[in-house]
Residue frames as a rotation matrix with the C-alpha (Angstrom) as fourth column:
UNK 1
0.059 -0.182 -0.982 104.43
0.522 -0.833 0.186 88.27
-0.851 -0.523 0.046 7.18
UNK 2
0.675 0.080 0.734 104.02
0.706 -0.360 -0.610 90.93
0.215 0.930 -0.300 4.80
UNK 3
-0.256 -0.908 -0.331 107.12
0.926 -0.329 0.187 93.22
-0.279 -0.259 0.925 4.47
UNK 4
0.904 0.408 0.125 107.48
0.424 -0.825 -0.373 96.64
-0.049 0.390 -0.919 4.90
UNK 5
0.667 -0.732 -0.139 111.02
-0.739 -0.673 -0.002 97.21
-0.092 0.104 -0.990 5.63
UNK 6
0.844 -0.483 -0.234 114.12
0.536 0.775 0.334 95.25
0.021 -0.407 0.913 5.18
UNK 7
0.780 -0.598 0.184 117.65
-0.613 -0.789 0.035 96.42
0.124 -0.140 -0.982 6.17
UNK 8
0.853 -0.433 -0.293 121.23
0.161 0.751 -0.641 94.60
0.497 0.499 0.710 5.56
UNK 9
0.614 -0.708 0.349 124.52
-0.789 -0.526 0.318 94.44
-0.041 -0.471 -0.881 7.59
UNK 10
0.800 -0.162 -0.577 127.61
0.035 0.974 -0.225 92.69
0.599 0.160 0.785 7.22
UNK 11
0.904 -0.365 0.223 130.25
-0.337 -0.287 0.897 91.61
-0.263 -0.886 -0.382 9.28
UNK 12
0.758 -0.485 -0.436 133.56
0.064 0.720 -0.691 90.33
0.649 0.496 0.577 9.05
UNK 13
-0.316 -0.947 0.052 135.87
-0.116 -0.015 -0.993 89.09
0.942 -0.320 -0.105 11.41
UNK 14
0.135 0.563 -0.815 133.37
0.475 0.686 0.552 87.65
0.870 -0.462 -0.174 13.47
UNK 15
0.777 0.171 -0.606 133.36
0.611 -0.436 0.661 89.06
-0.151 -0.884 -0.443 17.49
UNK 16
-0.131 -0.789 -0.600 136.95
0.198 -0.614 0.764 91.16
-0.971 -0.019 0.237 16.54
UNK 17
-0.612 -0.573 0.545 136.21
0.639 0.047 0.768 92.80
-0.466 0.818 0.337 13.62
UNK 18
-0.807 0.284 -0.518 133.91
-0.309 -0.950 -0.039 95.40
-0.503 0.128 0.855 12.09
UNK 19
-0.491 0.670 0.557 130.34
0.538 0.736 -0.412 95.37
-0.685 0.097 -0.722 11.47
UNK 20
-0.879 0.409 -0.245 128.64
-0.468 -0.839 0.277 98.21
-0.092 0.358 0.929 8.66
UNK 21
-0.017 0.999 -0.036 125.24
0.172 -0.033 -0.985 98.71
-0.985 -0.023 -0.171 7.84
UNK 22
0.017 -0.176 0.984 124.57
0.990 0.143 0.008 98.35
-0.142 0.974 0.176 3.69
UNK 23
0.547 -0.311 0.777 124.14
0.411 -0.709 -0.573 102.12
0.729 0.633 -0.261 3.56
UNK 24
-0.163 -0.968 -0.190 127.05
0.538 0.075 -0.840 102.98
0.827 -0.239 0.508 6.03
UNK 25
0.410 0.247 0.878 125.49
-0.572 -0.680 0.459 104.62
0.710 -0.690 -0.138 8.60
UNK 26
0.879 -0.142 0.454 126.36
-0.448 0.078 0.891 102.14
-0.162 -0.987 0.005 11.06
UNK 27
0.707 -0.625 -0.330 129.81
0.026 0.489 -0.872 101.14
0.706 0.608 0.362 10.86
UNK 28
0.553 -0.207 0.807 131.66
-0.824 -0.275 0.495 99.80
0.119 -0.939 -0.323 14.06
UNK 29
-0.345 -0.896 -0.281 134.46
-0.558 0.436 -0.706 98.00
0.755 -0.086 -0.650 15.24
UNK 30
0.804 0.423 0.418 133.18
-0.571 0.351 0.742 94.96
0.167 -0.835 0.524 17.58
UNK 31
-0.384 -0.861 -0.334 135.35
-0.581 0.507 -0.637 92.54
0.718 -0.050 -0.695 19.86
UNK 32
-0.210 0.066 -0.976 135.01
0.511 0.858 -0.052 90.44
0.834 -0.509 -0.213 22.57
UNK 33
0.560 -0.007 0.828 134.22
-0.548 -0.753 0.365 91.68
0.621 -0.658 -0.425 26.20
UNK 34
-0.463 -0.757 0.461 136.45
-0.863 0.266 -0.429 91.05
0.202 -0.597 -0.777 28.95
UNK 35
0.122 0.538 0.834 133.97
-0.828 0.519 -0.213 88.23
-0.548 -0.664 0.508 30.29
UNK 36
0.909 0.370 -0.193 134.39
-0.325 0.337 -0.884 86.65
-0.262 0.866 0.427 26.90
UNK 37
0.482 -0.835 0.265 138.11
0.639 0.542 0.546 86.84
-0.599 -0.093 0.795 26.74
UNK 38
0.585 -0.325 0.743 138.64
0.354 -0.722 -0.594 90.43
0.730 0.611 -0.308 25.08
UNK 39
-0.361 -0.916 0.173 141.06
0.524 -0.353 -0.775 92.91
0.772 -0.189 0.607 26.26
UNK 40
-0.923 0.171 -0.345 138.57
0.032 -0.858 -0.513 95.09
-0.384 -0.485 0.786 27.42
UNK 41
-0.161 0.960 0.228 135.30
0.871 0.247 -0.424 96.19
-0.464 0.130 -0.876 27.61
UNK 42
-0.414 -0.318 -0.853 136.23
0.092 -0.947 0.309 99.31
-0.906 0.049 0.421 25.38
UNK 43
-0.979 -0.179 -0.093 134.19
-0.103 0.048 0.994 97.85
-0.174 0.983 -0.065 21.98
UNK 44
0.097 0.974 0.205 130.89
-0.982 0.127 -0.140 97.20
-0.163 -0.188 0.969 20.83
UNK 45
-0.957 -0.284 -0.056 129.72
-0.287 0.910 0.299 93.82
-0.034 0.302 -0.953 20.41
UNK 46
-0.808 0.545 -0.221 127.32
0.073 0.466 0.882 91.60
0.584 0.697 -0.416 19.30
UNK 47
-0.381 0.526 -0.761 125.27
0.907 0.374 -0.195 91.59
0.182 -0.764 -0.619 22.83
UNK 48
-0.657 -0.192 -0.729 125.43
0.391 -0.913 -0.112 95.32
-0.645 -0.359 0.675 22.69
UNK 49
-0.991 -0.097 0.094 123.80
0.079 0.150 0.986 95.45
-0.110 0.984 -0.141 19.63
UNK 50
-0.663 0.617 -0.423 121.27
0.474 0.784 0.401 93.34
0.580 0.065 -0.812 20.30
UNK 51
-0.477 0.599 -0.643 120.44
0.806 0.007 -0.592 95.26
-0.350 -0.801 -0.486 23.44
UNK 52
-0.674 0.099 -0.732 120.31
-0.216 -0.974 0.068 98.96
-0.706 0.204 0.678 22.05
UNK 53
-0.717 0.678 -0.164 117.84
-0.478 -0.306 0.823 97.53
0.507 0.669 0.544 19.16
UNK 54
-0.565 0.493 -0.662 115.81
0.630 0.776 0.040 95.81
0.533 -0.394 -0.748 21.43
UNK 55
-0.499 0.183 -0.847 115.34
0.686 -0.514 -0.515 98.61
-0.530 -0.838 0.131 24.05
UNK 56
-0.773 0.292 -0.563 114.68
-0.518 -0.803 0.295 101.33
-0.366 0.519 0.772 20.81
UNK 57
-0.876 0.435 -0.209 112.63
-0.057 0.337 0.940 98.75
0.480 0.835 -0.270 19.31
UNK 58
-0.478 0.769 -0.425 110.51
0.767 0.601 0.224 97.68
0.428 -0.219 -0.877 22.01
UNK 59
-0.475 0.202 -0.856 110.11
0.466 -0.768 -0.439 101.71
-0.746 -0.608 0.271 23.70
UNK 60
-0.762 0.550 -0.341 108.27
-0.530 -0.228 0.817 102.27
0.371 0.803 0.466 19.85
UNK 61
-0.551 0.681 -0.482 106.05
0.376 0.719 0.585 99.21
0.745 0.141 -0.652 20.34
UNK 62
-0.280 0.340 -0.898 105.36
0.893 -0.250 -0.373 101.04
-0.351 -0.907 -0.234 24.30
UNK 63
-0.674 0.031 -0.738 104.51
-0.112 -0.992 0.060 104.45
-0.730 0.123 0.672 22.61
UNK 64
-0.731 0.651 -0.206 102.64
-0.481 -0.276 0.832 102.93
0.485 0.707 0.515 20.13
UNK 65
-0.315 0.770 -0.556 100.14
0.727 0.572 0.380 101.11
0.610 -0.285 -0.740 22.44
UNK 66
-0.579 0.163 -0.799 100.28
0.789 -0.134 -0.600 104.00
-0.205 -0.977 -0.051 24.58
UNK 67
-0.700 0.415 -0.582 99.13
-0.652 -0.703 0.283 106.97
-0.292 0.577 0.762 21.71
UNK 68
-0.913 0.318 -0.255 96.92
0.000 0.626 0.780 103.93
0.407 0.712 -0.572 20.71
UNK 69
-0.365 0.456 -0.812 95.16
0.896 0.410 -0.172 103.98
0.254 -0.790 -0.558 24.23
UNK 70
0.025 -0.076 0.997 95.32
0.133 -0.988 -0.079 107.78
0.991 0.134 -0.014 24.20
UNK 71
0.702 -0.175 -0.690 96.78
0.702 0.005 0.712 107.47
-0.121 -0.984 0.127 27.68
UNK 72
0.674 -0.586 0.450 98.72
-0.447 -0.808 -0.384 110.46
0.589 0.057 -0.806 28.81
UNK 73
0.741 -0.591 -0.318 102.11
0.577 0.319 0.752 109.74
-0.343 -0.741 0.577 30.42
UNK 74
0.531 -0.736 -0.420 105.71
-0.532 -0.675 0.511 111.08
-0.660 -0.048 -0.750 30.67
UNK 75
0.077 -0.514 -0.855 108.83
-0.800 0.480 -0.360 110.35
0.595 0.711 -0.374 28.23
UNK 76
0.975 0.078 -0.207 109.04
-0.034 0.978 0.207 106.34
0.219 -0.195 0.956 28.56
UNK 77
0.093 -0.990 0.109 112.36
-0.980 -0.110 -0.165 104.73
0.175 -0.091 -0.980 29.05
UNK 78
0.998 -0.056 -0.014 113.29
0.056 0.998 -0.005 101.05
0.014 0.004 1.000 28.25
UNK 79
-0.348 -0.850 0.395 116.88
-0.917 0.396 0.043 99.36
-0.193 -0.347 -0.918 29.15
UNK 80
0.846 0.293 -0.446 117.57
-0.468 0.809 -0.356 96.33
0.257 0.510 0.821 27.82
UNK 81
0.168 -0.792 0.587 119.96
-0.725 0.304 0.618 93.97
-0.668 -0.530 -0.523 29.49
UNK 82
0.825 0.222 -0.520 120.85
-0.506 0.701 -0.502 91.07
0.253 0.677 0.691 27.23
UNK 83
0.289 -0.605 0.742 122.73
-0.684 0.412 0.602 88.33
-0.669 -0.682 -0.295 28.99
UNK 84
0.387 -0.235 -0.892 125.02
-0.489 0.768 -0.414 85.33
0.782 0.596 0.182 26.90
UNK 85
0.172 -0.119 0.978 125.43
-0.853 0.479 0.209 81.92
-0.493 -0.870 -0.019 28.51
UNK 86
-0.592 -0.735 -0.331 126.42
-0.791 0.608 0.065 78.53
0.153 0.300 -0.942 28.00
UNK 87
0.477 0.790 -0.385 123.21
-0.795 0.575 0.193 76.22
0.374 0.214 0.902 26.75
UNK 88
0.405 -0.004 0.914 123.58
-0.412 0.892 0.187 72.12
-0.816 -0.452 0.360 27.95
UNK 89
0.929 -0.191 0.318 124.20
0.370 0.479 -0.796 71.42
0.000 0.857 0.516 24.74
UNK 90
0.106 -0.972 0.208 127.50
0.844 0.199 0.498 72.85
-0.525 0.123 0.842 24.51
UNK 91
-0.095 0.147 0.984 126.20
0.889 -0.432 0.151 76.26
0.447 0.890 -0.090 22.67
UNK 92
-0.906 -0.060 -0.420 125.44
0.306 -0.777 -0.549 79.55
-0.293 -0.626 0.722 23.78
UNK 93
0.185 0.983 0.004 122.34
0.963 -0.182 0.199 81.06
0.196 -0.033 -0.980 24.63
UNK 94
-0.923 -0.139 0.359 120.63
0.098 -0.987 -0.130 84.45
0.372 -0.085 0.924 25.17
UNK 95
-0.077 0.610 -0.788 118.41
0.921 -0.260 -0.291 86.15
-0.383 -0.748 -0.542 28.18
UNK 96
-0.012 0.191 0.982 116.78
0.085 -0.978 0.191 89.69
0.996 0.086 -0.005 28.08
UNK 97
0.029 0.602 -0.798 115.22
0.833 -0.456 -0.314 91.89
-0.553 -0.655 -0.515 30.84
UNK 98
-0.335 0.070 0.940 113.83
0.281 -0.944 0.170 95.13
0.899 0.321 0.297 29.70
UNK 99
-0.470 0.164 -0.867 113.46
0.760 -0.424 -0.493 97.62
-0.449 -0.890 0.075 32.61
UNK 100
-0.468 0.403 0.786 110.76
0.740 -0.307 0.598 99.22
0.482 0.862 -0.154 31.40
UNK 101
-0.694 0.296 -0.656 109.84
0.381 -0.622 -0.684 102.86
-0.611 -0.725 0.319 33.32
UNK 102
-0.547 0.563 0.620 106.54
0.621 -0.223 0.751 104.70
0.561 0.796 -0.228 32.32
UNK 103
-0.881 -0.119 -0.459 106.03
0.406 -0.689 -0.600 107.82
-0.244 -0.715 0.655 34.34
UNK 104
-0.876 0.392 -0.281 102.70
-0.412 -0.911 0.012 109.00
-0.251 0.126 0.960 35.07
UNK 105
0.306 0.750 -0.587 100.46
-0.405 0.660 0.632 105.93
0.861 0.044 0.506 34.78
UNK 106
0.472 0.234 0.850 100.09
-0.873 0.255 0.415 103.56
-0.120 -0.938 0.325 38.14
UNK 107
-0.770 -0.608 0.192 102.69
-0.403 0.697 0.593 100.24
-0.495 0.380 -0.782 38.22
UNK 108
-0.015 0.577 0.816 98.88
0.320 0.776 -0.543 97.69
-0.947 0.253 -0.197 37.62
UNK 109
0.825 0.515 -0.235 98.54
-0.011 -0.400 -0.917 99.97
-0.565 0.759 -0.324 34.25
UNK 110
0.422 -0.889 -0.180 102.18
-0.830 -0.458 0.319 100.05
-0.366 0.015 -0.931 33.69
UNK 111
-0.710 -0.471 0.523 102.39
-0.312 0.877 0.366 96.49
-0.631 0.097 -0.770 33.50
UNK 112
-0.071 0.851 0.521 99.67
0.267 0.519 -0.812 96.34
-0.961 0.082 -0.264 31.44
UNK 113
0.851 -0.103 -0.516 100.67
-0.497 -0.477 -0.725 98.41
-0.171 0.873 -0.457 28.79
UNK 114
-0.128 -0.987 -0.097 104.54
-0.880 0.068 0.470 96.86
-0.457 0.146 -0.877 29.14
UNK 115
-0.341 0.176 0.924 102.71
0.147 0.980 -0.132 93.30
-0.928 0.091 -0.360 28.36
UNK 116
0.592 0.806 -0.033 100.92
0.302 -0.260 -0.917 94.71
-0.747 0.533 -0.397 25.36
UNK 117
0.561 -0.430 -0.707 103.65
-0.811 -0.457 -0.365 96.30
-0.166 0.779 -0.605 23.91
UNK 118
-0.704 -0.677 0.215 105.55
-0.480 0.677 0.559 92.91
-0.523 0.290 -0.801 24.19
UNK 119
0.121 0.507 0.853 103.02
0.425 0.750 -0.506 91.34
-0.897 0.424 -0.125 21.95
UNK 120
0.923 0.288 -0.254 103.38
-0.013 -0.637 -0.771 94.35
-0.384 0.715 -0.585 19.47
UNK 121
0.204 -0.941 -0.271 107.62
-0.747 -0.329 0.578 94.42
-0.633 0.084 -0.770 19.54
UNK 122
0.599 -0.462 -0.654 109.15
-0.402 0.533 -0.745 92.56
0.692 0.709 0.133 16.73
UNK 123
-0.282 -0.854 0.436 112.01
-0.847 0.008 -0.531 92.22
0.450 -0.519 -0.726 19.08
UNK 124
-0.154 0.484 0.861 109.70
-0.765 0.493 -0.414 90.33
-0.625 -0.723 0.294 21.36
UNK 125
0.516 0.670 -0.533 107.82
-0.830 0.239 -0.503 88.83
-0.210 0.703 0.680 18.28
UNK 126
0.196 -0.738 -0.646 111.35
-0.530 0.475 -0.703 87.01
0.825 0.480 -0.298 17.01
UNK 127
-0.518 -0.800 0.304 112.37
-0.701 0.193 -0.687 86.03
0.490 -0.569 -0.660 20.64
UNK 128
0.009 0.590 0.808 109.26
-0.889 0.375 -0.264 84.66
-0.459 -0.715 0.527 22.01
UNK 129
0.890 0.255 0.379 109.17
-0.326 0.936 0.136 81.05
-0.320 -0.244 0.915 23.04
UNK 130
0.637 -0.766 0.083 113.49
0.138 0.008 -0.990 81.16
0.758 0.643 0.111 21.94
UNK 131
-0.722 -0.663 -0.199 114.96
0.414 -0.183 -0.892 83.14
0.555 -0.726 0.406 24.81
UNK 132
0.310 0.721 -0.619 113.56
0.910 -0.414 -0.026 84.14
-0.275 -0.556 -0.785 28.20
UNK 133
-0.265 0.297 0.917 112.28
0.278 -0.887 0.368 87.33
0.923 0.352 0.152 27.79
UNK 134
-0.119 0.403 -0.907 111.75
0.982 -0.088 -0.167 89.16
-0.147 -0.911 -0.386 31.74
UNK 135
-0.050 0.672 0.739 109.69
0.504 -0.622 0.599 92.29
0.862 0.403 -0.308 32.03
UNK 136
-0.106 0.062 -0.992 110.21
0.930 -0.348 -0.121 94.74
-0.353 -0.935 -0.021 34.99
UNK 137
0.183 0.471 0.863 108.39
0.267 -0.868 0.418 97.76
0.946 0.154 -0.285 35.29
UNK 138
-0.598 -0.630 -0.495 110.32
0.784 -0.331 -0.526 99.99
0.167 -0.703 0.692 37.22
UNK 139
-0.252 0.486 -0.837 109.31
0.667 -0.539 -0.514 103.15
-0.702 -0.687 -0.188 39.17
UNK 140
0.024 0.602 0.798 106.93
0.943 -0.279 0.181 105.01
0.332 0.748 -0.574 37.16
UNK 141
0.572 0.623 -0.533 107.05
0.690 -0.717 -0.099 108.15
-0.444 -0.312 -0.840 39.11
């Protein structure tokens, strides 16, 4: 891979404790969620994270296949679910779904562009053949 960007964050204090970005823009207090054994679901966390760059990351990768295609459509809209479980091994895993909507193209084209951009997403790129990765193209209208 040939770099064009890199970008640095540290944490400390693991799931309860505060995460920044090297030039401080992102700087947030993360904890546990209730499912997890936090207090509350009142923090970010690590799953949260994960989903919000996933969902921005992969609704670029859908905008750029779609300005690639010069296909006309409405504003996109990806949702990223991102799901943490308990692996056989004793570890913990991670699931996606993106709910990908694309207004203004038919579902067969919809899914055709949503597959495309998952070859193009980094997000995807890093996860594929790691965690399942599900793809629903919601109502386009």
């Amino acid at each position: 891979m040939k770099t064009i960007y890199t970008i640095g964050a540290t944490a400390t204090g693991g799931r309860n404790g505060r995460v920044t970005s090297e030039n401080n823009i992102l700087d947030i207090e993360v904890r546990h969620p209730k499912a997890l054994g936090g207090a509350n679901n009142d923090y970010a966390n690590p799953e949260m994270l994960f989903a919000a760059g996933y969902a921005a990351c992969f609704d670029s990768a859908l905008n750029l296949v779609i300005n690639k295609g010069k296909i006309k459509t409405g504003t996109t809209e990806v949702k990223a679910n991102i799901s943490i479980g308990q692996l056989d091994n004793g570890g913990f895993g991670l699931a996606a779904e993106l709910f990908i909507n694309i207004p203004g193209v038919s579902n067969d084209q919809a899914q055709k562009l949503a597959e495309q951009a998952h070859q193009v997403c980094p997000y995807s790129n890093a996860t594929r053949n790691n965690i399942e990765v599900k793809l629903t193209v919601t109502n386009n209208d």
